[in-house]
KEKE-3310 file (N, C-alpha, C; in steps of 0.2 Angstrom, whole numbers, plus 5000, padded with zeros to 4 digits):
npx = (5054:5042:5038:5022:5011:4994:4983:4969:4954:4946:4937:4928:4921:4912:4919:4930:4945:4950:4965:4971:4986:4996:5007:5021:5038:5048:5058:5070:5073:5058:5047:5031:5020:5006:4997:4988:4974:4964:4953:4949:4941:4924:4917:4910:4906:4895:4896:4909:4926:4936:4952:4963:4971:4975:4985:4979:4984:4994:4996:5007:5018:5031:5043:5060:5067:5065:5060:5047:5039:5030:5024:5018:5015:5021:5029:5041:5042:5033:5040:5028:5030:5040:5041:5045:5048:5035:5021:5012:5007:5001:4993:4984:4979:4989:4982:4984:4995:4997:4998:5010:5004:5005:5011:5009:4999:4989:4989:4997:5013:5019:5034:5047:5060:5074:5085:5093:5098:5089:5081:5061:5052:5040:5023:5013:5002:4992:4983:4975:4965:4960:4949:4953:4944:4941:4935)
npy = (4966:4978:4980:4972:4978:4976:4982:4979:4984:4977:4977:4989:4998:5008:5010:5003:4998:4984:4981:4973:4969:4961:4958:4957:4956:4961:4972:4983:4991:4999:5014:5015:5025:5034:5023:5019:5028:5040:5044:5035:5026:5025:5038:5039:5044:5056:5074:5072:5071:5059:5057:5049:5034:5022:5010:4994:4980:4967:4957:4944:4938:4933:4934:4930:4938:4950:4967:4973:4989:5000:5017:5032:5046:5064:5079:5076:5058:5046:5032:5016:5003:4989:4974:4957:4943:4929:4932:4939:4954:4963:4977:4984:4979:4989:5002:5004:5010:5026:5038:5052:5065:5082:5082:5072:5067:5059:5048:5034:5026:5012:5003:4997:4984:4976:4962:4955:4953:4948:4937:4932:4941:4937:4945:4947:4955:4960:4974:4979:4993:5005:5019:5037:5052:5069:5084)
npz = (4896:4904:4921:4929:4938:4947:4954:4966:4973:4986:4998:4999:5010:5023:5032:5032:5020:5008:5000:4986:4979:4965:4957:4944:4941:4930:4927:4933:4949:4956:4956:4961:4959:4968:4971:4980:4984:4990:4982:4975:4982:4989:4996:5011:5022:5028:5028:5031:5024:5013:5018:5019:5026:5037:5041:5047:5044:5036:5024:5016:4998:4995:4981:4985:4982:4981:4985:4993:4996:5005:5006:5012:5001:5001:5002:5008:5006:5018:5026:5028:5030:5023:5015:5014:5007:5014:5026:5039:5045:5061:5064:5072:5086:5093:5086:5073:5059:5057:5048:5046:5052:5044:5035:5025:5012:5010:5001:4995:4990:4981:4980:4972:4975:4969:4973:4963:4947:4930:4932:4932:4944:4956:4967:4978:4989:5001:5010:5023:5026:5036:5035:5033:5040:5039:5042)
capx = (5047:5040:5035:5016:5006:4987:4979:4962:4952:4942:4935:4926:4915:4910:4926:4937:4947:4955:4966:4976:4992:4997:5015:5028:5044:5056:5061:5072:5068:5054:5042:5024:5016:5001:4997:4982:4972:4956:4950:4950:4937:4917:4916:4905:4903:4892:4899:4917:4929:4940:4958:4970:4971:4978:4987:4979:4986:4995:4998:5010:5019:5033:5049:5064:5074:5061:5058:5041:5039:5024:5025:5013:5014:5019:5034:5045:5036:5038:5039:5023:5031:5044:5039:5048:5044:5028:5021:5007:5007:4994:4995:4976:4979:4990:4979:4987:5000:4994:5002:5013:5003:5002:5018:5008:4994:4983:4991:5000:5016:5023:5043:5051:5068:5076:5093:5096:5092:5089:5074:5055:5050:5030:5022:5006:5001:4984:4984:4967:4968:4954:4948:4953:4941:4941:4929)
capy = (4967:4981:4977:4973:4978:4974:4983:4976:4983:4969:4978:4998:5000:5015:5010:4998:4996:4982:4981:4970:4970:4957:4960:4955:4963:4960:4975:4984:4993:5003:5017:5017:5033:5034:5016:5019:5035:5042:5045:5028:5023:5029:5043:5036:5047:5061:5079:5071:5069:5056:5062:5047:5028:5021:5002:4989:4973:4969:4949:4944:4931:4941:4933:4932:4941:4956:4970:4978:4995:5007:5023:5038:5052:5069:5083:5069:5051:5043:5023:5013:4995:4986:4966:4951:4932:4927:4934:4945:4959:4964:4984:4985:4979:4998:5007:5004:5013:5030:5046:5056:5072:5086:5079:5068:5070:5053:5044:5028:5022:5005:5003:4987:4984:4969:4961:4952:4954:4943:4933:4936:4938:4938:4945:4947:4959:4962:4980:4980:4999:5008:5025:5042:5056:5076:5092)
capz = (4897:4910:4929:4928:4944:4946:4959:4964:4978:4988:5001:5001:5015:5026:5036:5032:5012:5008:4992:4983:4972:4962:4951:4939:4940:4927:4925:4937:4953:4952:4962:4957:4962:4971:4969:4984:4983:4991:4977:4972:4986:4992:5004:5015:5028:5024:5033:5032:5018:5016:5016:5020:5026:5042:5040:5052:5044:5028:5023:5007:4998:4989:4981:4990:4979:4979:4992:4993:5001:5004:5008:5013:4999:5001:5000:5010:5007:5023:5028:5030:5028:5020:5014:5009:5008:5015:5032:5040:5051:5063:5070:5074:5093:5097:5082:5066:5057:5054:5044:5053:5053:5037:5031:5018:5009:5009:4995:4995:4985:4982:4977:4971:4976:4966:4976:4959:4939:4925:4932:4932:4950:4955:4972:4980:4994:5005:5013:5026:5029:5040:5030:5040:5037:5040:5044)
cpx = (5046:5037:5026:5012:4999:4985:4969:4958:4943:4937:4934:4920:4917:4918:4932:4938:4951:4956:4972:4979:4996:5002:5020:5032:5048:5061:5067:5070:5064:5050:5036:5020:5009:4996:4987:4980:4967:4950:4945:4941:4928:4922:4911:4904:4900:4894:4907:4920:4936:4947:4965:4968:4977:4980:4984:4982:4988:4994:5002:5012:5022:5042:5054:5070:5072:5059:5052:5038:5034:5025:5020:5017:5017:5026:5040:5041:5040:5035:5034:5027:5036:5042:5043:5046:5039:5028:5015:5011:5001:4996:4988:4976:4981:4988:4981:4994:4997:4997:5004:5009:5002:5008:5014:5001:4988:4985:4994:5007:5017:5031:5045:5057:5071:5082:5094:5092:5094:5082:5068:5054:5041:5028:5015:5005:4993:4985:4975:4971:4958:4956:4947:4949:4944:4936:4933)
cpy = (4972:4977:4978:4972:4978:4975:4982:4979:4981:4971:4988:4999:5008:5018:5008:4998:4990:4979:4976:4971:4963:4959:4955:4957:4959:4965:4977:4986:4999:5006:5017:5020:5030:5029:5013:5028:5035:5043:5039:5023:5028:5034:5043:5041:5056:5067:5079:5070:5064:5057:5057:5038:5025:5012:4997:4982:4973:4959:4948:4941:4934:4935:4932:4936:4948:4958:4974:4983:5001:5012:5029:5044:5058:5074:5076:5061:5049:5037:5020:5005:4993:4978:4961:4945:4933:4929:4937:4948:4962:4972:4984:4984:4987:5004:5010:5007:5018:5035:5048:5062:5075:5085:5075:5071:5063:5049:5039:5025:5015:5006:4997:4988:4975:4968:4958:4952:4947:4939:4936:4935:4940:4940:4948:4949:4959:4964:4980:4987:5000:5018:5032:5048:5060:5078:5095)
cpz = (4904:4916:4926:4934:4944:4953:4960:4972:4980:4993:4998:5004:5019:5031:5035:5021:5013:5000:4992:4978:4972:4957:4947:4938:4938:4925:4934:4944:4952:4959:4959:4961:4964:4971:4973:4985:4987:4987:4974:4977:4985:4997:5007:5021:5029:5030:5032:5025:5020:5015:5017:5023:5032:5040:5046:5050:5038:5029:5015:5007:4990:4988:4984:4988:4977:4987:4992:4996:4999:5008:5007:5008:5002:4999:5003:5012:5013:5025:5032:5033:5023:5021:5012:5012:5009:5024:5034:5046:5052:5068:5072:5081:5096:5091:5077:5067:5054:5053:5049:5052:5045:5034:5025:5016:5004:5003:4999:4992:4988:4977:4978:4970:4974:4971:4969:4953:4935:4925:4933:4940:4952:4963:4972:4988:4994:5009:5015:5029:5031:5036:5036:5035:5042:5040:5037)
residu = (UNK:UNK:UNK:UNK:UNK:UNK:UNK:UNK:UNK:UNK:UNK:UNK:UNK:UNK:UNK:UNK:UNK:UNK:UNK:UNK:UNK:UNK:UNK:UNK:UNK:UNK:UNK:UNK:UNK:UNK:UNK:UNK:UNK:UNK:UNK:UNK:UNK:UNK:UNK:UNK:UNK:UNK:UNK:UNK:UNK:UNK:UNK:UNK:UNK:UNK:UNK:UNK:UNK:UNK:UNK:UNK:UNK:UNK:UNK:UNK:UNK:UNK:UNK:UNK:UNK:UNK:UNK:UNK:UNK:UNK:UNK:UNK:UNK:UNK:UNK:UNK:UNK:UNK:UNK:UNK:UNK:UNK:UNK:UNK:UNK:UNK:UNK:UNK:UNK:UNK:UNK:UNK:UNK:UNK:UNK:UNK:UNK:UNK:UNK:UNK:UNK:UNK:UNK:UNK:UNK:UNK:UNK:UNK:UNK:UNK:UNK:UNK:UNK:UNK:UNK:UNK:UNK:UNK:UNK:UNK:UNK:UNK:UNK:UNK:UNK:UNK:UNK:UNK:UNK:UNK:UNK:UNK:UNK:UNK:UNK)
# end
């Protein structure tokens, strides 16, 4: 049976997104493409576009025999987070985790990394991101 991810987002206000994934991965390791998008939310700020998504916090509760890795979009995706077991992280004190520059292009992945096959494994992510706009 294929991996089955279930993105649900909990929060779309003027400022703040917060979105949840919910999975089953029995298959192998896997990358699912632009998992979080711009597109996906309001654009709440009239004059401005919204163009991308800064990390202030995440919280999970992820197998231990599964690695969950999100990653900013673009010609080279580059490293937001790597998750495993059960934990939170709070960047919002020194101003999140924000895109390096024009290197990416507002999207999101997620990639699952199994250490071990045969069994079904389950995991569950909450990404509170703060919404970055543009002129």
């Amino acid at each position: 049976m294929p991996n089955n991810i279930q993105k649900q987002i909990l929060v779309d206000s003027r400022r703040n997104a917060v979105v949840r994934f919910i999975g089953i991965c029995e298959a192998g390791d896997t990358l699912v493409g632009n998992t979080v998008e711009p597109g996906d939310f309001s654009d709440n700020e009239q004059g401005w576009t919204l163009t991308g998504f800064r990390l202030d916090s995440a919280q999970w509760s992820i197998d231990p025999a599964l690695l969950v890795t999100f990653q900013w979009t673009g010609a080279v995706p580059q490293y937001v987070i790597s998750l495993s077991r059960t934990g939170n992280f709070k960047a919002r004190d020194f101003g999140g985790l924000v895109p390096p520059g024009a290197n990416v292009d507002g999207n999101i992945n997620l990639a699952l990394q199994r250490s071990s096959a045969g069994s079904t494994i389950y995991f569950t992510t909450v990404l509170h991101l703060i919404k970055l706009y543009s002129r």
